[in-house]
C-alpha positions, 0 to 999 in steps of 0.5 A, spaced: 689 676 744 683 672 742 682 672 735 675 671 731 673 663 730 671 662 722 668 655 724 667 650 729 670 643 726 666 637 728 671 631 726 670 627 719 665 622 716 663 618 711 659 620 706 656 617 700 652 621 693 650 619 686 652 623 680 652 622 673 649 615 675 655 613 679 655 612 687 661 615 690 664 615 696 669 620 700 672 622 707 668 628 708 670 633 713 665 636 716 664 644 719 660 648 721 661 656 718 661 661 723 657 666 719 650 669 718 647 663 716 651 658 720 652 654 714 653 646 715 658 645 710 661 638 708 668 637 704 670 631 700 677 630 698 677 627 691 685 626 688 686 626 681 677 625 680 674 627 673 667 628 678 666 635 677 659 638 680 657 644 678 656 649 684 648 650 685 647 642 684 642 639 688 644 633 690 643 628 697 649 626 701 649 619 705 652 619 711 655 612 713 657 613 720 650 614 722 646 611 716 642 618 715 641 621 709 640 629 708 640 634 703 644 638 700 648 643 694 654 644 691 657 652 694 665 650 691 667 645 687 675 644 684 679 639 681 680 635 686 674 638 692 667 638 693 664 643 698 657 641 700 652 646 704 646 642 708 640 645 707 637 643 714 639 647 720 639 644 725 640 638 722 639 631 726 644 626 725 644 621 731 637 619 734 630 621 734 626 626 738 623 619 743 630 617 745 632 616 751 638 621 755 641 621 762 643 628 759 645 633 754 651 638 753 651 644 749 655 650 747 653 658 746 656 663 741 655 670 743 651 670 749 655 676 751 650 679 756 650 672 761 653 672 768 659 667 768 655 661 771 649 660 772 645 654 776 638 653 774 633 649 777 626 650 775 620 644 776 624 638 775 630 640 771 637 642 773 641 647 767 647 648 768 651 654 763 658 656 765 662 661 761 669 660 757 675 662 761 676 667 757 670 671 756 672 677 758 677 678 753 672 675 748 667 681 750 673 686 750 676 684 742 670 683 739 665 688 742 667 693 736 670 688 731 665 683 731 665 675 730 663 668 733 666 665 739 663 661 744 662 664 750 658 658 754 658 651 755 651 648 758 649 641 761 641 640 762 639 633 766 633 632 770 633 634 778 633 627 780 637 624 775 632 620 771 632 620 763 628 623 758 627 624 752 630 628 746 623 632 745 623 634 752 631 636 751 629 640 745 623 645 748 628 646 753 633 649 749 629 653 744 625 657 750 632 657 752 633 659 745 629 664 746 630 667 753 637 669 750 635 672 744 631 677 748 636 679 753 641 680 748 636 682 743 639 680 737 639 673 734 643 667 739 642 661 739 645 655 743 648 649 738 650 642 737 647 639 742 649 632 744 645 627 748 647 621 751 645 614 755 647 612 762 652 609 760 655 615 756 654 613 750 652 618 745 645 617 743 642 624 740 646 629 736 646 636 732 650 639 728 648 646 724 644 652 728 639 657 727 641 664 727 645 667 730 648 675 729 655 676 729 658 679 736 655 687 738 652 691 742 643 692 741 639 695 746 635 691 750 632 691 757 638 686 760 643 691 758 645 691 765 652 691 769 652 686 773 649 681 766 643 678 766 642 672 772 637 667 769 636 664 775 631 669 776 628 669 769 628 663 765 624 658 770 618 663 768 620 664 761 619 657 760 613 656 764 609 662 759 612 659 754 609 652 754 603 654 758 599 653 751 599 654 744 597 660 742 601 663 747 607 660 745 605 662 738 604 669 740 611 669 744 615 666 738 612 672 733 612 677 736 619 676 739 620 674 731 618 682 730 622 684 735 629 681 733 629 683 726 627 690 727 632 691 733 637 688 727 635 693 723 642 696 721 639 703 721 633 702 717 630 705 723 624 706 718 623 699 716 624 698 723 618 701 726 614 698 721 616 691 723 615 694 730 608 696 729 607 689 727 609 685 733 605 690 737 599 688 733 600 681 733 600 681 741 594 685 741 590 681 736 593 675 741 588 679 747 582 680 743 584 688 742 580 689 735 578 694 734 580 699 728 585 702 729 592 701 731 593 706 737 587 704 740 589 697 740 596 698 741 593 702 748 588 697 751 594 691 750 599 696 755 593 698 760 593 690 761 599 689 763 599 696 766 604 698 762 604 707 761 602 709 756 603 717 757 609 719 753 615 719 756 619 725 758 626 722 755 622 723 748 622 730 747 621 730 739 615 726 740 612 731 746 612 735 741 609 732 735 604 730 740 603 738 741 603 739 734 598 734 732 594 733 737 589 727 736 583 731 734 579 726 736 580 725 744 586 731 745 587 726 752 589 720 748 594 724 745 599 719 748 605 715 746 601 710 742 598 715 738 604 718 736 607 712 735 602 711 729 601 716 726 608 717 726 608 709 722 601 711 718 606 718 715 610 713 712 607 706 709 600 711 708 601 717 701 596 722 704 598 722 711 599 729 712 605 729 717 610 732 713 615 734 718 617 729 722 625 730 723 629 723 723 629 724 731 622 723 731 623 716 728 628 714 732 624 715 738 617 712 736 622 706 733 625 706 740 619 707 744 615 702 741 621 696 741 621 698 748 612 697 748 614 690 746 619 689 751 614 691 756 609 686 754 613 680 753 617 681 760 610 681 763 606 676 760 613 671 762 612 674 769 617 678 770 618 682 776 624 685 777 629 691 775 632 692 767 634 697 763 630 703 760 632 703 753 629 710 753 634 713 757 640 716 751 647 715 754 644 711 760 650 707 765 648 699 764 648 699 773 642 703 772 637 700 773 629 701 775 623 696 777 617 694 771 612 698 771 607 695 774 611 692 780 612 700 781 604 700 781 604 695 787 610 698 791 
């Protein structure tokens, strides 16, 4: 039986702090709390001290192995021990961003929705992911209960076996980053990198994370059997994400809007608020500016070929749509229209679609995560199959085209 890590120990290193206009010195114990916040946490043993710091205190920790200096708060405090929290996540301790590597090696925590192996090769690049041995047990023990485990170990280096740098190094990791928080549709990340030299030296170092969400289920197009295979879809992630800036920026916020709402905690209202959000940012990214929501919302779809009917599944939408016809235009009576309005009866006092049953929210919170889906798989070039998240009790094997590669059979 697996059992859920509560850290990740990353060894010992001296550390050094000034309190009371006293320097003081300390064996500090260093790990990485495997919660919410991913908490870089530094425990100094101090026997028969009088040194006591009031939890909250500011203060910054010197630390002598690697001749760094970061940040820092007191979270616990005793006679005898001191726990300091870091206030940089990730926090670089070794090395600088135009250092020099042959590799570098990584793990990732609750990357559930992944194929046990993975080889990719994409423009001069070889990532190699492959999965603890125990990671079918660790979906099964924690797929209700919750937790953190690692699940993966990655090795990322150059095809032709030359060094790079660690900035190349870290694009790569957050557009991996980034691929995999979409897959799997809550927050993940891949943590303490190591770089090292030819001579397998450890020359780059990490330690901390950005977010990462305890171990469950969300829905997302690679909810899929058999798991995502990112040989066929992070080349082109990657690609999309350092094809320019304002594309980058449009990516990582509408992605941002995406994962909050999809973590919503059955705040399905305040989800699709924040749904309506992301989807606007990505019409604004296109130049579809005019006023209204639906509108732009509907233009940003017909781009990408993207229906914008409202699906069959959707039945309390449908008939919304039947009931509150838009008075306008009735043929633009569609799923970005209900949608909206549906939104608009929520944040707009006067809005006058006082019936609407909480199935209703639901279906629009969905379809709208499932319009941001859409988009952001065709704007990273996605061709393939997924899994329609409109489709209730749907099995993860069945699986249909993209809209628009539907089109162009």
């Amino acid at each position: 039986m697996v059992d859920p890590i509560k850290h990740i120990s990353l060894g010992t290193t001296y550390v050094e702090f000034e309190h009371s206009g006293e320097r003081l010195l300390s064996n500090a114990e260093v790990k990485l709390e495997l919660s919410l916040n991913l908490n870089l946490l530094f425990e100094c043993n101090f026997p028969n001290s009088n040194h006591f710091i009031l939890p909250g205190s500011h203060t910054t920790l010197h630390l002598v192995d690697y001749d760094k200096e970061i940040p820092v708060f007191v979270i616990r405090n005793s006679l005898e021990t001191i726990v300091f929290v870091c206030l940089q996540a990730p926090c670089t301790i070794l090395g600088t961003e135009s250092q020099l590597i042959s590799h570098a090696e990584f793990k990732l925590l609750n990357f559930s929705n992944l194929r046990q192996r993975h080889n990719i090769e994409f423009e001069d690049w070889s990532l190699k992911i492959t999965a603890v041995p125990e990671l079918p047990n660790l979906s099964q023990k924690f797929q209700n209960a919750g937790g953190f485990a690692q699940t993966h170990s990655g090795l990322l280096r150059r095809s032709d076996g030359a060094v790079f740098t660690v900035s190349e190094a870290i694009k790569i990791l957050d557009s991996l980053r980034l691929q995999c928080c979409f897959a799997h549709g809550i927050y993940c990340s891949p943590i303490l990198p190591i770089g090292y030299d030819s001579n397998g030296t450890e020359v780059w170092k990490e330690w901390g994370s950005s977010s990462v969400d305890t171990w469950r289920w969300a829905p997302s197009w690679a909810d899929m059997a058999p798991p995502l295979d990112l040989n066929n879809t992070f080349p082109s992630f990657h690609e999309a994400l350092c094809s320019g800036l304002e594309t980058q920026n449009a990516l990582h916020v509408a992605l941002s809007w995406y994962l909050r709402s999809n973590r919503n905690n059955g705040d399905i209202s305040g989800g699709l608020i924040l749904t309506q959000t992301g989807l606007e940012g990505l019409a604004h990214h296109f130049e579809f500016r005019e006023r209204g929501a639906a509108r732009n919302i509907r233009s940003l779809l017909r781009k990408f070929g993207i229906p914008t009917e409202i699906p069959p599944e959707l039945t309390s939408l449908i008939e919304l749509g039947r009931h509150y016809p838009n008075t306008r235009d009735k043929s633009l009576t569609d799923g970005p229209y209900v949608f909206a309005e549906i939104r608009n009866n929520l944040v707009h006092p006067g809005h006058d679609w006082n019936d609407i049953i909480p199935i209703a929210e639901y279906e629009a919170w969905n379809l709208g995560q499932w319009y941001i889906e859409m988009t952001l798989l065709a704007m990273t070039g996605f061709n393939g199959q997924y899994g329609n998240r409109l489709i209730t009790g749907r099995a993860k094997y069945d699986l249909e085209a993209v809209p628009w590669a539907k089109q162009e059979s």
